[in-house]
N, C-alpha and C positions, 0 to 999 in steps of 0.2 A: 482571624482572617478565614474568610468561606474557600474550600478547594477549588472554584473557579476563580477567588479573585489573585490564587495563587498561584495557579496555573498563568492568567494572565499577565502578572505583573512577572514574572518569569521571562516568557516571551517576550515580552517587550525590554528586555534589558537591566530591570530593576531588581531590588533583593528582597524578596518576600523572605515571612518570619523563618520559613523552612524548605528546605526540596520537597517539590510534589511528589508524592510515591504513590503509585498508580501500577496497573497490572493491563497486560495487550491478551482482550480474550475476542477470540474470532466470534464473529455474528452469525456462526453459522458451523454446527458440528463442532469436534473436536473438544474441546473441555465445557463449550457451554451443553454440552451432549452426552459428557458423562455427568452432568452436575443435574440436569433438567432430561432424562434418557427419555420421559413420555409424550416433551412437546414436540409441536408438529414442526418438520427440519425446514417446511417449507412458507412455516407464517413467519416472516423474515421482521415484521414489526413485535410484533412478540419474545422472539429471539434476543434483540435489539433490548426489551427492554429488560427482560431476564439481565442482559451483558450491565444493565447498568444499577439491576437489583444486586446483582452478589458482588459487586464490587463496595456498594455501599456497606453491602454484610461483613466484608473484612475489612472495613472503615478506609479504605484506600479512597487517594484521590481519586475520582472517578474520570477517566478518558474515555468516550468510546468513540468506536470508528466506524461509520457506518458505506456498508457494502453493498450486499445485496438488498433488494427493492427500493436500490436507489440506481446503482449501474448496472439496470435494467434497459433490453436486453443484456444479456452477460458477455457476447460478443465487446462490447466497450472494455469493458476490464480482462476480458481472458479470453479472448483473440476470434481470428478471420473478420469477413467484412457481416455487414446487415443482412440477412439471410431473415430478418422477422419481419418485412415489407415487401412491396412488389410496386413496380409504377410501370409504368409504360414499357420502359425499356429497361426495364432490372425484373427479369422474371424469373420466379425460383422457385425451384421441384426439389423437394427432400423426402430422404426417405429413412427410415428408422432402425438401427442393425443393431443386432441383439449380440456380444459377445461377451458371457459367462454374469459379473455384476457391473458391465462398461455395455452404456448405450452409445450408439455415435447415431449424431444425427449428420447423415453426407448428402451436400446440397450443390445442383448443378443451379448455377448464376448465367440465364442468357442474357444478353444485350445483342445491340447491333454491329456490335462491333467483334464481336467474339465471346467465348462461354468460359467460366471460371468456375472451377471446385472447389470445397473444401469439408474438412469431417471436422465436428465439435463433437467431442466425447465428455462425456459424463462419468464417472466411476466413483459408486458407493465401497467406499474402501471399508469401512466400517459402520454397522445400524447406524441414518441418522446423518452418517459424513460424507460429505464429498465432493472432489474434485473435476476442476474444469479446467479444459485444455484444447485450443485448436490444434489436433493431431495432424492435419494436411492444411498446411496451407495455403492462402489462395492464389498470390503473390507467386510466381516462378520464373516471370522474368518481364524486361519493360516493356512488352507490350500489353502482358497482364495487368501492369500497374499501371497503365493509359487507361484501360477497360476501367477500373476503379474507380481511380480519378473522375473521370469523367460522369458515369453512371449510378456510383452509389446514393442512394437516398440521403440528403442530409436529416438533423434532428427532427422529428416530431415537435411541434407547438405545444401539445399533450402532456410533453415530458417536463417540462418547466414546473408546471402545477404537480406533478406525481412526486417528481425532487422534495418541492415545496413542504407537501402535504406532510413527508414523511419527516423532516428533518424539524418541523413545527413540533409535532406531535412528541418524537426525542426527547426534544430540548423541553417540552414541559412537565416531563417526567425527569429529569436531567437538574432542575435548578438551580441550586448552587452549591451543587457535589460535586460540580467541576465541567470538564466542557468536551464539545462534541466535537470530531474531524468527521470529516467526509472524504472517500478515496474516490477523488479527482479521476481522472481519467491518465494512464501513467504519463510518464516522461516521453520526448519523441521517438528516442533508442528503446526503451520500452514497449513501446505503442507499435512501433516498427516490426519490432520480435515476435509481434502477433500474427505482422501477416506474411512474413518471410522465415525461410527455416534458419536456426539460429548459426551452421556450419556457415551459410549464403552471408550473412550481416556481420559474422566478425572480421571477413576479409572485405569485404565488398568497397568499403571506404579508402581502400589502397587498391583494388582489382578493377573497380569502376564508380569511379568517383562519381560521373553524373548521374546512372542511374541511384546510387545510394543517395544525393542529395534530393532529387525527385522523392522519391522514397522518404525522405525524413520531413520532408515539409508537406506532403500528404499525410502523414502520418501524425503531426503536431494537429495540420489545421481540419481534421475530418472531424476530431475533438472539440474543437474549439467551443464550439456552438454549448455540447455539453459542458463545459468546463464553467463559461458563461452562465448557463442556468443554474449550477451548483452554487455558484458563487453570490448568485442572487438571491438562495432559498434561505443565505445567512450561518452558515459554519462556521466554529470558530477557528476551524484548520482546514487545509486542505490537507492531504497527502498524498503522497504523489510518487509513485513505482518507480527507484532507477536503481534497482539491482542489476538489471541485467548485461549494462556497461562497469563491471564490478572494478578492483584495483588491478585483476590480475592483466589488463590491457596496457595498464601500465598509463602513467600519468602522462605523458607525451601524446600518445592516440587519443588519451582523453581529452586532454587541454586543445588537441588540433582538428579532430572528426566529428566531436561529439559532445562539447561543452559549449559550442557557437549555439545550437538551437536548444540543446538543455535551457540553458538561460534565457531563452525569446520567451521558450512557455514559463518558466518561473516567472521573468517579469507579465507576460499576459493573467497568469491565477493572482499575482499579489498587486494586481493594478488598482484595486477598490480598497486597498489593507489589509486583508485577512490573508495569516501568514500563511505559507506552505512548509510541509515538514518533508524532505528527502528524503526515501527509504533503500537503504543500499545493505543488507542483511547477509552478502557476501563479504569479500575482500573489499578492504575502504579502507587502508592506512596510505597506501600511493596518494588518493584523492581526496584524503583531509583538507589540505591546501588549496587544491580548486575548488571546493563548496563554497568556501571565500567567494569566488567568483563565480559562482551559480548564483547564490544572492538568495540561496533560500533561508528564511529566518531559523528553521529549525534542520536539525540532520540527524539521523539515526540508524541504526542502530550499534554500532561500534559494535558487534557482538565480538566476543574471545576466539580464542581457538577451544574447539576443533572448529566451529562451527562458522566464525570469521577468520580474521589477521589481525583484531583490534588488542592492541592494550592500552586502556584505556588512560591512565597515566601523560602518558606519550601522546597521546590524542591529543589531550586536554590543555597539555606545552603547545602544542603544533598550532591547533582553534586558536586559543587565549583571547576568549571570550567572545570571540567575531561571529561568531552564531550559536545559539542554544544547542547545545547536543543531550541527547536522549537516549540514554543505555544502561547498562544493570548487569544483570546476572543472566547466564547459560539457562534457557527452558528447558533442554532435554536432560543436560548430563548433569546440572547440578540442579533444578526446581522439580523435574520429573524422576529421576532415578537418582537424587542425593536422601541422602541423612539428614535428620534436622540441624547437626552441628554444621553440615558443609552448606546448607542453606543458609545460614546463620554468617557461616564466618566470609563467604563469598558475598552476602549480600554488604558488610561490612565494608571489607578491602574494595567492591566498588564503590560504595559512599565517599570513602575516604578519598579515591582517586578521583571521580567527577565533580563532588560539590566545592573546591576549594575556590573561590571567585565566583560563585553563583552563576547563573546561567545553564541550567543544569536540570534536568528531570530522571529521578529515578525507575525502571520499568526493565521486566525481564526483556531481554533483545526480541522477542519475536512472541507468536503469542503462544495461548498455554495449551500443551501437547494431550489427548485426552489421556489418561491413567495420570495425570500428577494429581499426588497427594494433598488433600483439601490442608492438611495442618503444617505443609509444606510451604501452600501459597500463604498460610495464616503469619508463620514463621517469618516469610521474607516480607510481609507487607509491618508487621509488627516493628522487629529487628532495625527495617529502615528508618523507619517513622521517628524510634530510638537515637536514631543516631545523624536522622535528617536536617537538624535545628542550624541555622547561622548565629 
């Protein structure tokens, strides 16, 4: 059996020969950054297939997940509104601030109707790495999100073909090593977080209901468009950002505020088939039960503590089989700064605790941290693979 046909027959419910065991390496910095220090951080196709060379190299099923120069501009995936267009009535001046190894670029948005800011920072954390963030965002209250609503530039036609081109190109370097995700544009609570500040969104749905619903259904359908062309370039996953509605809101707020439109965009990404995988990389033991009724095929990542609330175990009773889940071993405390025995013996005790009934993917919970040890990642990919078999 090929690691894509394994992968897929997974997904889909069935019991392939063995758990897929596979490794989550970010497309960009971080471990594919100490492993490749001299390529360019910004040829993101390159990057991409580096992610899908060294996974073949530790014989792992290969996943990869493809990010950047695809949720191009980066706004779509890591927040405020379109600041890389201008139309008529959406005009925007930016300007470039230098602080220490953090660019922000802070841009005044005119319309006719009123003027919106916001700053997107950039910060090289380490040669090669780094991170994006809208640090202001544009959102501060319903009149600003009338301004938005109304005014923002929808997709590009451009972007369909650029999608295309990139996820073509993957997948034929890709073959039948296993299979490609694409990260969708997030969840509406997610998507949401991008343009309102996070203290504003976790009350707001008890403090001002209408504005918060305004809010979430701009925030599902400004995507859409995008969501649509990904899904047409052919992935064999979506994936799809809903950490930031974690457990710690508690399964109540969840199931009443924020699980009604979660589920409108799951069913709009899996409306053609190709599944979507959940990504909640915080607390997720409260919300086991309602991913049931989110309806996404796949959920991940159960990570442990420190890092989650998951034990995985107890997941796996909870699930019982109602969707694939997707979890593994600790990246930082036991893949990056463990032993090879507590790599070894951690990657065990998860096998034993997710594969029991199939439905199940092997994978450290989140991706690999730069400084983990190459004979560490060899060890867990190994060790699993060992003990992967039905």
């Amino acid at each position: 059996m090929t690691s894509r046909q394994r992968f897929l027959k997974t997904i889909r419910g069935e019991m392939p020969d063995r758990v897929p065991v596979t490794l989550f390496i970010c497309d960009g910095g971080h471990f594919i950054n100490q492993v490749y220090p001299d390529i360019d951080s910004w040829d993101f196709e390159a990057l991409q297939l580096k992610v899908v060379e060294i996974q073949k190299q530790f014989g792992a099923d290969v996943f990869v997940r493809l990010l950047y120069g695809v949720n191009d501009p980066l706004w779509i995936h890591m927040g405020g509104l379109d600041v890389s267009r201008q139309t008529e009535n959406w005009e925007v001046h930016t300007a470039q601030i230098r602080h220490g190894n953090t660019s922000i670029a802070r841009s005044t948005i005119r319309t006719p109707a009123g003027t919106l800011t916001q700053d997107f920072s950039t910060t090289e954390v380490r040669p090669g790495t780094f991170v994006f963030a809208c640090t202001r965002k544009p959102v501060q209250s319903p009149d600003d999100l009338e301004i938005a609503i109304r005014y923002e530039p929808r997709m590009p036609e451009c972007w369909k073909q650029q999608v295309k081109r990139r996820v073509s190109r993957i997948r034929q370097a890709l073959g039948e090593d296993g299979i490609l995700g694409a990260w969708t544009p997030h969840g509406p609570f997610n998507n949401a977080s991008l343009l309102v500040d996070h203290d504003v969104l976790y009350s707001l749905f008890r403090t001002d209901y209408a504005f918060y619903e305004r809010l979430m259904n701009f925030a599902m359908e400004r995507i859409l468009d995008y969501t649509a062309a990904i899904d047409a370039a052919g992935p064999d996953v979506h994936c799809v950002g809903g950490n930031v509605p974690g457990g710690f809101l508690g399964r109540r707020n969840y199931d009443r505020y924020i699980l009604p439109f979660e589920r409108r965009y799951i069913e709009f990404v899996q409306r053609n088939g190709i599944p979507a995988m959940y990504h909640n990389c915080g607390q997720i033991m409260a919300l086991a039960e309602s991913y049931v009724d989110l309806g996404a095929r796949i959920v991940e990542p159960f990570a442990p503590p420190p890092l989650g609330d998951a034990a995985l175990a107890r997941a796996r009773e909870i699930v019982n089989g109602r969707y694939v889940m997707l979890s593994g071993i600790d990246q930082v405390n036991v893949l990056q700064k463990g032993a090879l025995d507590d790599v070894r013996r951690a990657t065990v005790e998860a096998m034993q605790a997710g594969k029991p009934g199939g439905r199940f993917i092997m994978q450290p919970v989140d991706f690999l941290e730069y400084g983990t040890p190459l004979e560490n990642v060899q060890a867990y990919v190994r060790t699993a693979i060992e003990h992967a078999g039905y």
